[in-house]
C-alpha positions as CSV (number, residue, x, y, z in Angstrom):
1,X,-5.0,71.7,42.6
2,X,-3.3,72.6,45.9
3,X,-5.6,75.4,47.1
4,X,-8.7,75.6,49.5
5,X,-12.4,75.2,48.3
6,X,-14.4,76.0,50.8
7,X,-18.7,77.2,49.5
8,X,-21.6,78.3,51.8
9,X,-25.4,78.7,50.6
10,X,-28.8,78.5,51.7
11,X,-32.2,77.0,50.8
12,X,-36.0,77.6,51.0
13,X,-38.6,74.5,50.5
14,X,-39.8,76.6,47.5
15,X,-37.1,75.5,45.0
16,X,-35.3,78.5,43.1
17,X,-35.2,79.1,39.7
18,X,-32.6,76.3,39.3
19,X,-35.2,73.9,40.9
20,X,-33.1,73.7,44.1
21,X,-34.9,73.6,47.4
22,X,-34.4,72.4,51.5
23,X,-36.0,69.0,50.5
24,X,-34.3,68.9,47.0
25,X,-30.9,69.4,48.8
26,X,-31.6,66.7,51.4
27,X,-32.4,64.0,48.6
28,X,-29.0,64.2,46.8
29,X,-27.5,64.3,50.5
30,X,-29.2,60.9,50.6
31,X,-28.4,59.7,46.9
32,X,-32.2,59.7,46.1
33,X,-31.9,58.6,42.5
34,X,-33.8,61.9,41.0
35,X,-31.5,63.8,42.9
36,X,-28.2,62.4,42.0
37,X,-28.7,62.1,37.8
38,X,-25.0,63.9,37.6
39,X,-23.2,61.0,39.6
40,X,-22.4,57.7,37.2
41,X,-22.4,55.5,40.4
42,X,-24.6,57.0,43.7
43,X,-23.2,55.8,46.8
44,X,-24.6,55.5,50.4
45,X,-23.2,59.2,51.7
46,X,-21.1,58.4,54.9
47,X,-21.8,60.5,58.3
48,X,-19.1,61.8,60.1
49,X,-20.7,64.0,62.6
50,X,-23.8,64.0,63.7
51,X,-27.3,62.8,62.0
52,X,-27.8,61.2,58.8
53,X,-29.7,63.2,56.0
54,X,-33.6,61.6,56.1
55,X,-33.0,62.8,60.3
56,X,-31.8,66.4,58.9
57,X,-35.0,66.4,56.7
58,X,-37.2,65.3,59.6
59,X,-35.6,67.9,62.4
60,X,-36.1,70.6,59.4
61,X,-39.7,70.3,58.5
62,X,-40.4,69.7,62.0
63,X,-38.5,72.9,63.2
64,X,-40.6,74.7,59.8
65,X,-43.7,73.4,60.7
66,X,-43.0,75.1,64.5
67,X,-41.2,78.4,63.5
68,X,-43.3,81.8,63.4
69,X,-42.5,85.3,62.5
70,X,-44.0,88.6,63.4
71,X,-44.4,91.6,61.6
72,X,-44.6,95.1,63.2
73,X,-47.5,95.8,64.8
74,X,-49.1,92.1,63.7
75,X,-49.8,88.7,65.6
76,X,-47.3,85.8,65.2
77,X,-47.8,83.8,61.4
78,X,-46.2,80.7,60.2
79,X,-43.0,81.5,57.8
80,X,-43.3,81.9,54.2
81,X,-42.4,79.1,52.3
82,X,-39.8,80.7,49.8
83,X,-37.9,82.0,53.2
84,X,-33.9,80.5,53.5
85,X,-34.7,77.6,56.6
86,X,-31.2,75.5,55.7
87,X,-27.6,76.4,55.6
88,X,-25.4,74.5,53.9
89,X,-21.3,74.0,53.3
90,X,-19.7,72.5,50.8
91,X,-15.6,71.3,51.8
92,X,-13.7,69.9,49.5
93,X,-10.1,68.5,49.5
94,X,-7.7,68.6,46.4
95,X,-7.0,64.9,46.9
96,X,-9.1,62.8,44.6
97,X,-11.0,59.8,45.8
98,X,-8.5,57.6,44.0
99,X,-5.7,58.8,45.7
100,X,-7.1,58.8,48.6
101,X,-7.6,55.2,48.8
102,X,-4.6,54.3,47.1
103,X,-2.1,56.0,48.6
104,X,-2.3,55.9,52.9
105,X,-0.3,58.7,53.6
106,X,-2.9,61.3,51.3
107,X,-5.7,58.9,53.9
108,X,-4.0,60.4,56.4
109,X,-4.1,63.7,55.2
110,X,-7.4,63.7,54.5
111,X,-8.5,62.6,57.9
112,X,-6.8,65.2,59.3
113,X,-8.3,67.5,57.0
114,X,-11.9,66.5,57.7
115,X,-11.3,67.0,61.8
116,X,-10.1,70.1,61.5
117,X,-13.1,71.1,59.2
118,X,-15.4,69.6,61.4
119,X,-13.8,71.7,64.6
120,X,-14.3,74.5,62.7
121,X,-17.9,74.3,61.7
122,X,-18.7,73.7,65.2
123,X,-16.6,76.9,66.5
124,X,-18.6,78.7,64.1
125,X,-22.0,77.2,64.3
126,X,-22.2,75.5,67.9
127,X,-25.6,73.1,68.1
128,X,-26.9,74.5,64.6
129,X,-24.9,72.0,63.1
130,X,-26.6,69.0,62.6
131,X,-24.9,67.1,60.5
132,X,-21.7,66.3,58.5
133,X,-22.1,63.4,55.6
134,X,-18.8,62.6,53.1
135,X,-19.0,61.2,49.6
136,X,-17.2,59.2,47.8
137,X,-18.9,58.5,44.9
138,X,-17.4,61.6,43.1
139,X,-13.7,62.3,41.8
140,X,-12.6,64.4,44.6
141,X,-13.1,64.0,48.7
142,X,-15.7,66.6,50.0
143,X,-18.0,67.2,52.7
144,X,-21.4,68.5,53.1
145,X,-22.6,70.2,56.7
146,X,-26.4,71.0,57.2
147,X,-26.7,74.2,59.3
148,X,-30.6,74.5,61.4
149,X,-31.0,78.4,62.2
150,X,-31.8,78.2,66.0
151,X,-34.1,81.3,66.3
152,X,-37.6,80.9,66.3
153,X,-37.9,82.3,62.8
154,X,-35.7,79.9,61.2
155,X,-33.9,82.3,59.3
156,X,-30.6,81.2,57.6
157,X,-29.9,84.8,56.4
158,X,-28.7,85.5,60.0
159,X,-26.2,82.8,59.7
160,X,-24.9,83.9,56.3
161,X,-22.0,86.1,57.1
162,X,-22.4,87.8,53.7
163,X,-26.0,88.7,53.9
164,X,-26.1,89.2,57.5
165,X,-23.4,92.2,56.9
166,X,-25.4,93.6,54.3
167,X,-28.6,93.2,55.9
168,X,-27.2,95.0,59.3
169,X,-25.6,98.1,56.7
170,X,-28.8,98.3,54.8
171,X,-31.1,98.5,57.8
172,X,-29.0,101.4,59.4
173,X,-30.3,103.6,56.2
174,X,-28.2,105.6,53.9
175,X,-25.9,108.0,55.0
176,X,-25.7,111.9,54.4
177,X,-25.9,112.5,50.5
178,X,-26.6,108.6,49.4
179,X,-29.3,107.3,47.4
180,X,-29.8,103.3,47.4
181,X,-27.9,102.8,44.7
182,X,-25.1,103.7,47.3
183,X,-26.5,102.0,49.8
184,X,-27.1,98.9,48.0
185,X,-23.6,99.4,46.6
186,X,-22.0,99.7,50.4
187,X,-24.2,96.6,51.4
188,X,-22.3,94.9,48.5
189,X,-19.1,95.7,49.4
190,X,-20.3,95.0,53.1
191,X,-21.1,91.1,51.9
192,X,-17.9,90.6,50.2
193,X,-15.9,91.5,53.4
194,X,-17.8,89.5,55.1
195,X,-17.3,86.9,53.3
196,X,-13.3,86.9,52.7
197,X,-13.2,87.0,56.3
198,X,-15.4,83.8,56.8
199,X,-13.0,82.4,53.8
200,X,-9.6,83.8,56.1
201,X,-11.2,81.9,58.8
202,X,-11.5,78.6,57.3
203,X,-7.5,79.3,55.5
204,X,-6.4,79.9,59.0
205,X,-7.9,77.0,60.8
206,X,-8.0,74.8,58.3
207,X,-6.3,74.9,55.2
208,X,-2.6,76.4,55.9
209,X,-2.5,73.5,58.4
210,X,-3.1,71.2,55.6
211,X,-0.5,72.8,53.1
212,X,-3.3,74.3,51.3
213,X,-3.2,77.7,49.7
214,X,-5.8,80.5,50.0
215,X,-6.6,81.6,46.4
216,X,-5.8,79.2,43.4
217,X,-3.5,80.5,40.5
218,X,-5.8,81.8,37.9
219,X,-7.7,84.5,40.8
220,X,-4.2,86.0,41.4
221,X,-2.8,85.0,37.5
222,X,0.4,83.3,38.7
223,X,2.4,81.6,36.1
224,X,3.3,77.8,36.6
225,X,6.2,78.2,38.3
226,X,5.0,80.6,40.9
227,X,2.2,78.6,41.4
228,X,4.7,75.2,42.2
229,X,6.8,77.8,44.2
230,X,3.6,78.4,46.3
231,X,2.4,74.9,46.4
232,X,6.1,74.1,47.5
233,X,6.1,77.0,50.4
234,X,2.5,75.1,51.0
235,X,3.5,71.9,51.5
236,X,6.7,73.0,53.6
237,X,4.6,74.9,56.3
238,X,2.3,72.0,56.3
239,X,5.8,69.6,57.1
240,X,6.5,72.3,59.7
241,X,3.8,72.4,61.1
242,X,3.0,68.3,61.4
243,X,6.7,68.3,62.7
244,X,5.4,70.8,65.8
245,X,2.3,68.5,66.6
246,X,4.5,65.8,66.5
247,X,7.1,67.8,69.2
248,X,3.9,69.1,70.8
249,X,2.6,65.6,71.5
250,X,5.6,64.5,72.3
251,X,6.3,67.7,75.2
252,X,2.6,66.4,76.3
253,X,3.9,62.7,76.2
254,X,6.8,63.8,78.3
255,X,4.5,66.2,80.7
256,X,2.4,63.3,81.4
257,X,4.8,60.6,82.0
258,X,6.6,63.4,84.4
259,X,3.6,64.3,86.1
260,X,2.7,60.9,87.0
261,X,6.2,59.8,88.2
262,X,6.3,62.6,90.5
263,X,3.0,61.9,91.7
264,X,3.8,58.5,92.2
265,X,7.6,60.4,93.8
266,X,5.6,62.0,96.1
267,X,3.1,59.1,97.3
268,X,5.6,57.4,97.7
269,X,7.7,59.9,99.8
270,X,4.8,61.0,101.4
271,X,4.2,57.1,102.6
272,X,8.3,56.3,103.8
273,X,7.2,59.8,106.1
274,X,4.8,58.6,107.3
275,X,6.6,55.2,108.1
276,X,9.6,57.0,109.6
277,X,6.8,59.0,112.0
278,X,5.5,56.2,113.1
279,X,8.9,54.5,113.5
280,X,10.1,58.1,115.4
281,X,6.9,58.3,117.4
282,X,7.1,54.8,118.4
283,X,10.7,55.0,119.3
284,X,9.6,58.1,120.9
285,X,7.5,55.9,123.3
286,X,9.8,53.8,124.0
287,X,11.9,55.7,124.7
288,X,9.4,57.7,127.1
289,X,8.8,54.0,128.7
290,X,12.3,53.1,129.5
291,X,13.2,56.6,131.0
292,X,9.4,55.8,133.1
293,X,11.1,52.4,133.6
294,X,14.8,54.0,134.8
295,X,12.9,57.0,136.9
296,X,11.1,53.7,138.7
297,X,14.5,52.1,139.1
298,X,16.4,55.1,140.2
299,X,13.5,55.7,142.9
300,X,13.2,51.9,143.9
301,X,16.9,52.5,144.4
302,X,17.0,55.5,146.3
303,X,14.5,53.9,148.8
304,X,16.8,50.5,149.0
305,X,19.3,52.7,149.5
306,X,17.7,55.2,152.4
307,X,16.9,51.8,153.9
308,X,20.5,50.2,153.7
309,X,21.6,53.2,155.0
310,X,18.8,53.4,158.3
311,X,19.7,49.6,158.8
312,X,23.6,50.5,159.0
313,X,22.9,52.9,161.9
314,X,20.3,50.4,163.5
315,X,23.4,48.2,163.1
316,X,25.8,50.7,164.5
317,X,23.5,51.2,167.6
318,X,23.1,47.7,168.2
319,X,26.9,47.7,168.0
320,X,27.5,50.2,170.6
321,X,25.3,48.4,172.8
322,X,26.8,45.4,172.2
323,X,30.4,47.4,172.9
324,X,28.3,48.4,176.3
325,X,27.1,45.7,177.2
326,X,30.5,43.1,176.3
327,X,32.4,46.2,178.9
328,X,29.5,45.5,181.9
329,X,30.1,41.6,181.5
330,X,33.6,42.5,181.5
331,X,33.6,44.2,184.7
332,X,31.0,41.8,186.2
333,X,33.1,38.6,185.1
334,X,36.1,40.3,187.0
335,X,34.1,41.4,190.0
336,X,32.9,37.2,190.2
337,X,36.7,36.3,189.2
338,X,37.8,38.5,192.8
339,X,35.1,36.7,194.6
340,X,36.1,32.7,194.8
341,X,39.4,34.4,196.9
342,X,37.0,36.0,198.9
343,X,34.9,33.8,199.6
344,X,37.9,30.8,200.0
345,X,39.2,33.0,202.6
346,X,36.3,33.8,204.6
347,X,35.0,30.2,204.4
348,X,38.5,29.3,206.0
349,X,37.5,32.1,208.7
350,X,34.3,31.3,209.6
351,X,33.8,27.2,208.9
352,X,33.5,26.4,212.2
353,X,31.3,29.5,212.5
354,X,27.6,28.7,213.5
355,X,26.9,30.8,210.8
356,X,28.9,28.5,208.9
357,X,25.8,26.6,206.9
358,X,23.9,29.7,206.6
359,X,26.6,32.0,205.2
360,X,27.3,28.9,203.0
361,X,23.6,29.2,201.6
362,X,23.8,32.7,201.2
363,X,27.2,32.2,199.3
364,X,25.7,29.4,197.0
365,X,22.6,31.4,196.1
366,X,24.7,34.5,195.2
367,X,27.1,32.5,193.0
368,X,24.6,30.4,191.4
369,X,23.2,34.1,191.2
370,X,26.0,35.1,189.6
371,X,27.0,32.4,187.4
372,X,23.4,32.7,186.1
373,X,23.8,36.4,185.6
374,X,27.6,35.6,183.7
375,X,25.9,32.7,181.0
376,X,23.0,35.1,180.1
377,X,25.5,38.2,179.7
378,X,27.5,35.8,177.7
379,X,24.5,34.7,175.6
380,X,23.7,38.6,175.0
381,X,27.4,39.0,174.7
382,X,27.3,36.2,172.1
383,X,23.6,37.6,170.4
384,X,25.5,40.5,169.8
385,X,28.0,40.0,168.4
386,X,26.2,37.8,166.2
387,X,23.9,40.4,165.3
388,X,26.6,42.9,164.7
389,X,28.0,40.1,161.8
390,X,24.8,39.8,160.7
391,X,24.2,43.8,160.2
392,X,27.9,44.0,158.7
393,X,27.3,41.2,155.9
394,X,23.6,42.9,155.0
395,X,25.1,46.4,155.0
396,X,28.0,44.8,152.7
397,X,25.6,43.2,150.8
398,X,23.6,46.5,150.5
399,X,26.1,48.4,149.2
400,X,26.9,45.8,146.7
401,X,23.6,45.4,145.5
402,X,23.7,49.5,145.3
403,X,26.2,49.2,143.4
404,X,24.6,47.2,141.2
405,X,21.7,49.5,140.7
406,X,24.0,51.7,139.9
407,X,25.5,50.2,137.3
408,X,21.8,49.2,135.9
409,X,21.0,53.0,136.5
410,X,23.8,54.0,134.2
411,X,23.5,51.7,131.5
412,X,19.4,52.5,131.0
413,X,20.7,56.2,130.9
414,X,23.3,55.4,128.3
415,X,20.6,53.5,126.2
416,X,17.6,56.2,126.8
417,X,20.8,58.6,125.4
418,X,21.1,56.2,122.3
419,X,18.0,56.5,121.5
420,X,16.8,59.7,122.0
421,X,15.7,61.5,119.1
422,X,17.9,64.6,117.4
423,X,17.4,67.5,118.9
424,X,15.3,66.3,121.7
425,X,16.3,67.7,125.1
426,X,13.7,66.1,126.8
427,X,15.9,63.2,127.7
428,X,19.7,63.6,128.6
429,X,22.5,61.4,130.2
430,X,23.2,62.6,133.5
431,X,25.6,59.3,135.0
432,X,26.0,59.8,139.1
């Protein structure tokens, strides 16, 4: 047995004439001992989604208890009793519970089986479905899912894709020329539709991704070996189609790990940039200070040099007076070096002169006049001169220490050149 089995059906809390009801139905769910006479060996039923049975019960008769329905033209009346209030499904799995638990590889299958199951009740039945039990106290692995209608009326017809399709076609009325026999015949046909195409729906997303087959061999009268071909062909698109997860999770894997190495790429990109600006704009500054710094320099050097260049002519004026002055000693040293002759001669004239002592005086005072007036020229003479060294060796020592700046001036341009950033014209090299 390699095909799908997968069974829907109903309940009312009357039981039907088989004696099943809602509360009948919830009692072998729970292994009630009257309820489970056809399994040797009852076992505690296993929930795999959602609430156990005795909740499933108690959420039912509740949700009974509450629901009311209202005919035309009436007032709102508690449901009958014999009205459908439960859906059920019944999955089951070609694997037997032996094999299951012997073999881990049909385990695995299995598992797989009952997510996928699970998935697809919920697509189909949202919050309806309450629950989803296993047991495995009979030969082959099955599930049973409990289905709460969520209208107000608690009708499970509306969930039942057969009776729901007949139910819409036999409300719309006959057509032109039917009786009800037609009708009824059309609603018939409408159910079964309906119903392949809920069976389609579970082969689609369930079974042919489980290697299962959608009709066994004895619907469609296949001989053995068509039927091993199928369950081959089965069992290969099942292989194929593990093999795809498998790559799938493994693209995902990959996509993953990618993503989070280039986000971890780009933090850490994104932190080295912001490093580097830092680094740049601090640079930057500095840079922006040592030009501040060389602008300072350069203007403290412009000013030493306007005044090096005002105390060279304050020494050249003091120069030419100097020159000036040396050339009036000059002439007055060779006006006093005439007048000893003169004198000498007109001493020798006049010494026995009565004047003698009085021209004598007058001659004294004048050269003692003189002599005074020659040291103090010399002095100034000598002042000068001393002054014009002085000026000589500070405009020398100007000009050296101009140099100097210049040299400075020109090295902090170089260096503000180094570092200036690429592309920046802001800062330049301009030696002088």
């Amino acid at each position: 047995m390699a095909f799908q089995f997968v069974h829907l059906e109903s309940y009312a809390r009357r039981p039907d004439t088989k004696g099943r009801s809602t509360g009948f139905v919830l009692a072998e769910a729970r292994r009630d001992p009257a309820a489970s006479v056809h399994v040797p060996s009852p076992g505690t039923p296993i929930v795999i989604y959602g609430v156990s049975p005795e909740q499933v019960e108690s959420l039912h008769d509740a949700a009974a208890a509450a629901a009311r329905t209202t005919p035309k033209g009436g007032k709102p009346r508690k449901i009958r009793v014999d009205q459908h209030t439960l859906l059920t499904v019944v999955a089951s799995h070609p694997h037997t519970v032996d094999e299951v638990h012997a073999d881990p590889r049909k385990r695995a299958e299995v598992d797989r089986w009952e997510e996928l199951t699970v998935d697809w009740l919920r697509e189909l039945y949202g919050d309806a479905l309450v629950s989803v039990v296993r047991h495995e106290d009979e030969a082959y692995w099955h599930l049973h899912a409990y289905i709460l209608p969520p209208s107000q009326d608690l009708k499970a017809a509306a969930l039942h894709p057969g009776q729901a399709a007949k139910t819409a076609v036999m409300q719309a009325g006959p057509g032109a020329d039917e009786d009800s026999k037609t009708l009824n015949r059309r609603g018939d046909a409408a159910y079964r539709a309906a119903m392949r195409a809920w069976q389609d729906s579970y082969f689609e997303t369930v079974a042919l991704q489980c290697g299962l087959t959608r009709l066994g061999p004895a619907r469609r009268r296949l001989t053995r070996a068509e039927w091993q071909a199928e369950r081959t062909q089965a069992n290969a698109l099942r292989a194929s189609l593990d093999r795809a997860d498998a790559i799938q999770r493994k693209v995902e894997s990959f996509v993953a790990r990618t993503k989070t190495e280039t986000e971890t790429l780009t933090a850490t990109a994104v932190a080295d940039a912001g490093k580097l600006r830092a680094e740049a704009d601090a640079a930057r500054a500095e840079s922006m200070r040592q030009m501040e710094a060389a602008k300072e320099a350069t203007a403290a050097a412009l000013v030493a040099q306007d005044r090096a260049v005002a105390e060279q002519r304050r020494a050249r004026s003091m120069m030419a007076r100097v020159r000036a002055e040396a050339e009036r000693v000059q002439k007055a040293a060779a006006r006093i070096q005439r007048l000893p002759g003169l004198l000498r001669s007109l001493w020798d004239g006049f010494r026995r002169s009565k004047v003698e002592d009085r021209i004598r005086q007058s001659v004294d005072s004048e050269m003692s006049l003189l002599r005074d007036q020659a040291a103090a020229a010399a002095e100034r003479a000598s002042a000068a001169d001393a002054a014009r060294r002085a000026a000589e060796e500070r405009r020398c020592n100007m000009e050296h220490s101009l140099a100097e700046i210049g040299i400075q001036r020109d090295a902090a341009w170089r260096e503000l050149a180094k570092l200036r950033p690429p592309g920046d014209a802001a800062v330049s090299f301009r030696p002088t």
